[in-house]
C-alpha positions in Angstrom: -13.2 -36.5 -6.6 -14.6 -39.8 -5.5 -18.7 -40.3 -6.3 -21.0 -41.4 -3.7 -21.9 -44.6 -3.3 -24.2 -46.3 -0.9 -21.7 -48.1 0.8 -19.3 -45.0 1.4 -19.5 -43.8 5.0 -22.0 -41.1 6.0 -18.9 -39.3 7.2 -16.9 -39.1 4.2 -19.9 -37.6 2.5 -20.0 -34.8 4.5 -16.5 -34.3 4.4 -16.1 -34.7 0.3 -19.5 -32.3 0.5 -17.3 -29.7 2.6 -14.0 -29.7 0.2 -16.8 -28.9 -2.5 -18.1 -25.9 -1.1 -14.6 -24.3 0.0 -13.4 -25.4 -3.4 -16.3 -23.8 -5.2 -16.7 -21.0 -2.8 -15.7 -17.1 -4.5 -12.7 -16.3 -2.8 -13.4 -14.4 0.7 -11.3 -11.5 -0.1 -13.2 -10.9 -3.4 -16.4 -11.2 -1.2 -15.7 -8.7 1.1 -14.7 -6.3 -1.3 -17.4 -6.7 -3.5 -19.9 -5.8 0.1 -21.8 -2.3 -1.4 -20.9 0.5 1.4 -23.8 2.8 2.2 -22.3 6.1 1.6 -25.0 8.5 2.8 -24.2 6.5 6.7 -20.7 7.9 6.0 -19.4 11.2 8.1 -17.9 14.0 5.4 -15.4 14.1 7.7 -13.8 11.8 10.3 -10.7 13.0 12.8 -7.5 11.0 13.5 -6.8 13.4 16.4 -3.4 14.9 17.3 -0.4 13.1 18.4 3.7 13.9 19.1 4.4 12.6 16.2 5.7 12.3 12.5 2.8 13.3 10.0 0.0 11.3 9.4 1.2 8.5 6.6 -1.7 6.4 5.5 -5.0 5.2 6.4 -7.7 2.3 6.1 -10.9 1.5 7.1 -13.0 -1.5 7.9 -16.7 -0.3 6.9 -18.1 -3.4 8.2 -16.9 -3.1 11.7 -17.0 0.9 11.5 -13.3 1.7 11.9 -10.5 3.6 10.9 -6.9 3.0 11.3 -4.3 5.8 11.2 -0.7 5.5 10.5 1.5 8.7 12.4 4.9 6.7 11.6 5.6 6.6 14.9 2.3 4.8 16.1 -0.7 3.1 14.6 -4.4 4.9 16.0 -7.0 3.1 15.7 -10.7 5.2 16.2 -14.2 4.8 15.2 -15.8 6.4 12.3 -17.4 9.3 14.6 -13.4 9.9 15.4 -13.3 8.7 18.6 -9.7 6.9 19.9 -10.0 3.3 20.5 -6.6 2.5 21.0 -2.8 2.9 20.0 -0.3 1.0 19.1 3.2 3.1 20.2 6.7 2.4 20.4 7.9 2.0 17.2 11.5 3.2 16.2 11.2 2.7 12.6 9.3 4.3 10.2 5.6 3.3 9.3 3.8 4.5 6.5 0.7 3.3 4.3 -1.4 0.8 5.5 -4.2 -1.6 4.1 -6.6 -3.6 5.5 -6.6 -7.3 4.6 -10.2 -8.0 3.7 -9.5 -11.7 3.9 -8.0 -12.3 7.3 -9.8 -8.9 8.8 -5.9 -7.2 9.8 -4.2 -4.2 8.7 -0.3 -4.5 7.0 1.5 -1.7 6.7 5.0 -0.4 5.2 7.9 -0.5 8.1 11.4 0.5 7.8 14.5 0.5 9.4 17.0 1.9 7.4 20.0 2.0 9.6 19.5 -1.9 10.2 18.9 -2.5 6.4 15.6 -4.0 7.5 12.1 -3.5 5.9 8.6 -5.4 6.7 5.4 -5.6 6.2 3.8 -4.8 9.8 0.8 -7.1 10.3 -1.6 -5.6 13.3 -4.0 -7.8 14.5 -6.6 -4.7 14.8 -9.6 -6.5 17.2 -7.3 -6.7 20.0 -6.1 -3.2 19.9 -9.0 -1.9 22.7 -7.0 0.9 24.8 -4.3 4.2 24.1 -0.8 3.1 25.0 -0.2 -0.3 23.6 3.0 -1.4 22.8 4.3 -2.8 19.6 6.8 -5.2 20.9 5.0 -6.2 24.1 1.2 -6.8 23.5 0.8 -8.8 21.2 -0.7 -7.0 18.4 1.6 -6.9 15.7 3.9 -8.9 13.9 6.4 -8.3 11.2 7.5 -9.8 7.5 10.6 -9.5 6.4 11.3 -8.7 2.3 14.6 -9.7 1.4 14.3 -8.1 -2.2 13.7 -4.9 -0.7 17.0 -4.9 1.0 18.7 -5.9 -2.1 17.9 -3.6 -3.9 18.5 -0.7 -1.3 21.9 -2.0 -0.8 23.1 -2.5 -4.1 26.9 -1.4 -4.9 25.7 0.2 -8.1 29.5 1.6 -8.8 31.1 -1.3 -7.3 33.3 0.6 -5.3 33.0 -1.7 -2.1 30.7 0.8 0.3 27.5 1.2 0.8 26.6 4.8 1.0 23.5 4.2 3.6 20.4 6.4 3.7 21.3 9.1 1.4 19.7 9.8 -2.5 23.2 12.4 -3.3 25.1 8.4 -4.4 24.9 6.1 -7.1 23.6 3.4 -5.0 20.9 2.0 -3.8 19.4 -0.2 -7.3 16.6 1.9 -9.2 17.1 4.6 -6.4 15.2 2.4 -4.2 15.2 4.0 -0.7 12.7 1.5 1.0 9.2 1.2 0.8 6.2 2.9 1.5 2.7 2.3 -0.6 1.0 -0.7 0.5 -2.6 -2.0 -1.3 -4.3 -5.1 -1.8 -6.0 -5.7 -5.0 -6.1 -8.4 -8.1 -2.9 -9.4 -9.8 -2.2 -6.7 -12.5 -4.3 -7.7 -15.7 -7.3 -8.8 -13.9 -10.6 -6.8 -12.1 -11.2 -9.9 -10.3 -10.1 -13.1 -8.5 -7.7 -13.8 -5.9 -6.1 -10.5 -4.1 -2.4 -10.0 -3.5 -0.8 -7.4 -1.7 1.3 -4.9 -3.4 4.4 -3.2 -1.8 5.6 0.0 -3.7 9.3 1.2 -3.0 10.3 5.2 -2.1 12.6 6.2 -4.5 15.3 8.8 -3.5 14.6 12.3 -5.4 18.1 12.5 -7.5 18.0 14.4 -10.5 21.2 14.0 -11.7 20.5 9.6 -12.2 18.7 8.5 -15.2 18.0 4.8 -13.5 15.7 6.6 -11.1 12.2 7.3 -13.5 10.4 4.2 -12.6 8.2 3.2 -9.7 8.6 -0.2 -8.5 6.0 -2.4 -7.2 6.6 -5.8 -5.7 3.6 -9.0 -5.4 2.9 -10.9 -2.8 0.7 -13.4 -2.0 0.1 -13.5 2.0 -1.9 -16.5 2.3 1.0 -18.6 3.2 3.1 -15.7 5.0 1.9 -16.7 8.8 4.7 -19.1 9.2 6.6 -15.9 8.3 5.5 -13.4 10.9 7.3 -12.7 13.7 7.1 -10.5 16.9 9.5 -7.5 15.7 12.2 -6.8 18.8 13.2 -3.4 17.2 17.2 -3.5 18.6 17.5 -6.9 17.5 15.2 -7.0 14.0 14.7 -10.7 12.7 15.1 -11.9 8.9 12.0 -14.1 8.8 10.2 -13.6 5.4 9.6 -14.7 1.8 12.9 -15.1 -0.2 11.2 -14.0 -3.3 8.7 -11.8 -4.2 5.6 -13.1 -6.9 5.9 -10.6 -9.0 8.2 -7.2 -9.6 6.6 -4.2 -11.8 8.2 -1.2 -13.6 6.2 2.0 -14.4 7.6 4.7 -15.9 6.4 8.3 -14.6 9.8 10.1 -14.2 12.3 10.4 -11.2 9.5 11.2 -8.0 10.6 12.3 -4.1 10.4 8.7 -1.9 8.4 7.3 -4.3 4.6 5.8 -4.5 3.5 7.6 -0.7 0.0 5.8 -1.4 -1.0 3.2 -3.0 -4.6 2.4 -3.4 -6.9 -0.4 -5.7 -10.4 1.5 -6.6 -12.3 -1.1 -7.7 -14.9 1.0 -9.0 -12.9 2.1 -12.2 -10.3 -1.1 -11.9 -7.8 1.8 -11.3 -4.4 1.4 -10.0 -3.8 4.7 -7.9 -0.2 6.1 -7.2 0.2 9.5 -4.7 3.7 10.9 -4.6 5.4 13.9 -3.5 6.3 15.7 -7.0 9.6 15.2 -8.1 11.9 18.0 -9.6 13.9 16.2 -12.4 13.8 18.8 -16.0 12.0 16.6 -18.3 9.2 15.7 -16.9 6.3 17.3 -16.1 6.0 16.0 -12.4 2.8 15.2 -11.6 1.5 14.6 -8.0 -1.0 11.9 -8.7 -0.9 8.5 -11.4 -2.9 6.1 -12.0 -2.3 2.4 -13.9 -5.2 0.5 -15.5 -5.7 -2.9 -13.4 -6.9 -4.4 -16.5 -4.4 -4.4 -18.6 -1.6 -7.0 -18.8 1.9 -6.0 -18.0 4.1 -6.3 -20.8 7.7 -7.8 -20.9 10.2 -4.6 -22.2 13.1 -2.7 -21.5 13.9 -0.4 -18.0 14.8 2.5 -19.3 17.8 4.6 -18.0 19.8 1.1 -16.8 23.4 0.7 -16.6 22.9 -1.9 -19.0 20.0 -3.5 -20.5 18.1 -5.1 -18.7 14.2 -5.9 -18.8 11.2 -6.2 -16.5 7.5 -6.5 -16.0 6.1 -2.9 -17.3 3.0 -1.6 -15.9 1.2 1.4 -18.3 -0.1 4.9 -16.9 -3.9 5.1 -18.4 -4.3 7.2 -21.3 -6.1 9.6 -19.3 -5.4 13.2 -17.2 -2.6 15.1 -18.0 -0.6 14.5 -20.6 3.3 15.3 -21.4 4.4 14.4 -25.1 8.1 14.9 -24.7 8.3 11.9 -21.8 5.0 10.0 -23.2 3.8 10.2 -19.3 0.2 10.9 -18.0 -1.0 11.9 -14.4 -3.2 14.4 -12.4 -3.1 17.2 -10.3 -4.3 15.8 -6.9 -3.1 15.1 -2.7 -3.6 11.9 -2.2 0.3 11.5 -0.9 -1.1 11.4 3.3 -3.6 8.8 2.5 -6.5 7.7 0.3 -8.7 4.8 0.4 -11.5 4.1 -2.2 -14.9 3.1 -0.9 -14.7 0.9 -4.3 -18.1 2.9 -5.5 -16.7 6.2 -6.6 -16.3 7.5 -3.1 -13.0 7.8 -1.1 -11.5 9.2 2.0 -8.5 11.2 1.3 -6.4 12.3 4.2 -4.6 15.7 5.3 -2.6 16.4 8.3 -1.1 19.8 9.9 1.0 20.5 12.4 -1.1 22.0 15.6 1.1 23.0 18.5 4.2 19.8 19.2 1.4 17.5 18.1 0.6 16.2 13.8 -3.0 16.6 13.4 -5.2 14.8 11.1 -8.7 14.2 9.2 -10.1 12.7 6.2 -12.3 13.9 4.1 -15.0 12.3 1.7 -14.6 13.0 -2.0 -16.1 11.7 -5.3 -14.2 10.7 -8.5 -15.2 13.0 -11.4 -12.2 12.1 -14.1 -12.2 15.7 -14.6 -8.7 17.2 -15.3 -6.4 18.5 -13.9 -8.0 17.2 -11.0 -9.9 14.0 -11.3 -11.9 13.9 -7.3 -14.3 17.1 -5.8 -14.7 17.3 -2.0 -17.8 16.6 -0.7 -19.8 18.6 1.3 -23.1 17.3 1.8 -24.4 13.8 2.4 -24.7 11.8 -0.5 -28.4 10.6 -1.1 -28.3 6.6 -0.5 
């Protein structure tokens, strides 16, 4: 960078003086999820309400503007943290699952698929214009969609090179690592770090086969979103576009045995630097099938062999913790815990985890706070009176 000198124009001064401070500035994503959150201000309990619906799929929460957004797969609600309804956004033909908010850019992406199309996005809802029930996906302008070209890949691959794709169905040998779309969305640090620049995760469902051996792994693709609005797209649902990143920034491999659909939630809790995985149990012999993993942010993933391949073949491994449960015969480590409906750290040992019943025609929903303890089998406590500040 040029010096001043004192025939350089006032101007250029201030604009040198500028580039400074946004090149020495902390990142703003790191900033905002550094901001302490005042958990004695926080309900024990907030409501998502009850709608005709699929079950309630994943949640976030912006703690600065005092909302929470609710994903029932059909629809994205978006209420206060008292539990009032604010708005909706409907319509959607696909299926939508976890969501995250973006501290950086203030929206909230979430897992979308379209399986019959062979389509899966990120959904990007632009969350401060979502101010009334009824909203429409397509037609309002709130959301857009990112298309991930690896996911489709690998949900499509000819694994028996027999010509045909077997579609939506976990009874084939299709469909690379099992993959059977996505679901588990987080942002957090790139793996091997507790700080610096944020990157969003995407974690794929994995069909429940217990008969594969290529199946034991979760996968998790990187992706940095900095760059993806020249990307997004208004999704038209009966005629999907292709407009996304042609390559992910990173693909990880962690081993925990064969699961049903895969990582459900995916969360960052930056107060232990934890990784946090939420699955419906699998059934595969051999495993002890836990409902609840978690990978230490911190340490660097390590280049080694997928196990259970059709041939070798290596990738980016991520480690469980050396902590919870543990399971000699398949070396894996996890927790008895929910978690698979939603959970969302408060990144100071507090989270909201989410459970949903069916009430009438209508999915029901609430979270609840709780409070990580590291105990085992089960590492959180609900909490059931205010927390002093």
């Amino acid at each position: 960078m040029r010096r001043f000198t004192p025939g350089m124009p006032r101007t250029l001064v201030t604009i040198l003086a500028a580039a400074l401070a946004i090149l020495t500035a902390a990142p703003a994503a790191s900033a905002a999820a550094a901001e302490p959150v005042d958990v004695s201000e926080l309900p024990l309990r907030i409501h998502g309400g009850a709608w005709p619906t699929s079950h309630v799929q994943g949640v976030a929460i912006d703690t600065r503007k005092g909302y929470m957004y609710w994903s029932f797969t059909q629809m994205l609600v978006k209420t206060d943290l008292q539990g009032t309804v604010v708005g909706t956004v409907e319509g959607l033909t696909g299926h939508l699952g976890d969501l995250d908010l973006n501290a950086q850019d203030g929206r909230v992406y979430g897992s979308l698929e379209y399986k019959s199309a062979k389509a899966f996005y990120i959904a990007i809802f632009d969350v401060d214009k979502i101010d009334r029930v009824g909203m429409s996906a397509e037609r309002d302008g709130v959301m857009t969609a990112v298309h991930l070209d690896e996911v489709v890949d690998d949900f499509t691959a000819d694994m028996d090179s027999n010509g045909v794709f077997d579609g939506d169905t976990a009874q084939t040998p299709d469909h690379r690592y099992g993959s059977s779309g996505i679901d588990g969305v987080a942002f957090g640090p790139r793996f091997g770090r507790r700080d610096g620049k944020e990157t969003l995760k995407v974690a794929y469902g994995i069909y429940s086969n217990t008969e594969r051996i290529d199946n034991d792994h979760q996968v998790i693709l990187e992706y940095d979103v900095r760059r993806w609005r020249r990307y997004e797209r208004p999704l038209a649902q009966d005629y999907p576009h292709r407009s996304g990143p042609s390559h992910h920034d990173g693909k990880y491999f962690v081993y925990t045995g064969n699961t049903r659909f895969g990582v459900q939630n995916l969360e960052y809790d930056a107060h232990t630097g934890t990784w946090m995985m939420a699955v419906y149990k699998g059934a595969k012999a051999g495993f002890p099938n836990y409902g609840f993993f978690t990978v230490d942010g911190s340490a660097r993933p390590r280049r080694g062999i997928i196990r259970g391949q059709q041939g070798p073949e290596e990738g980016e491994l991520l480690e469980l913790r050396y902590a919870g449960l543990y399971h000699p015969a398949s070396g894996t480590f996890g927790w008895e815990f929910h978690g698979n409906y939603g959970i969302l750290s408060l990144d100071n040992g507090y989270y909201y985890v989410a459970e949903g019943k069916k009430v009438g025609d209508k999915q029901d929903a609430d979270v609840y706070l709780y409070r990580w303890t590291g105990a085992t089998p089960t590492p959180f406590e609900r909490v059931t009176a205010p927390p002093a500040g």
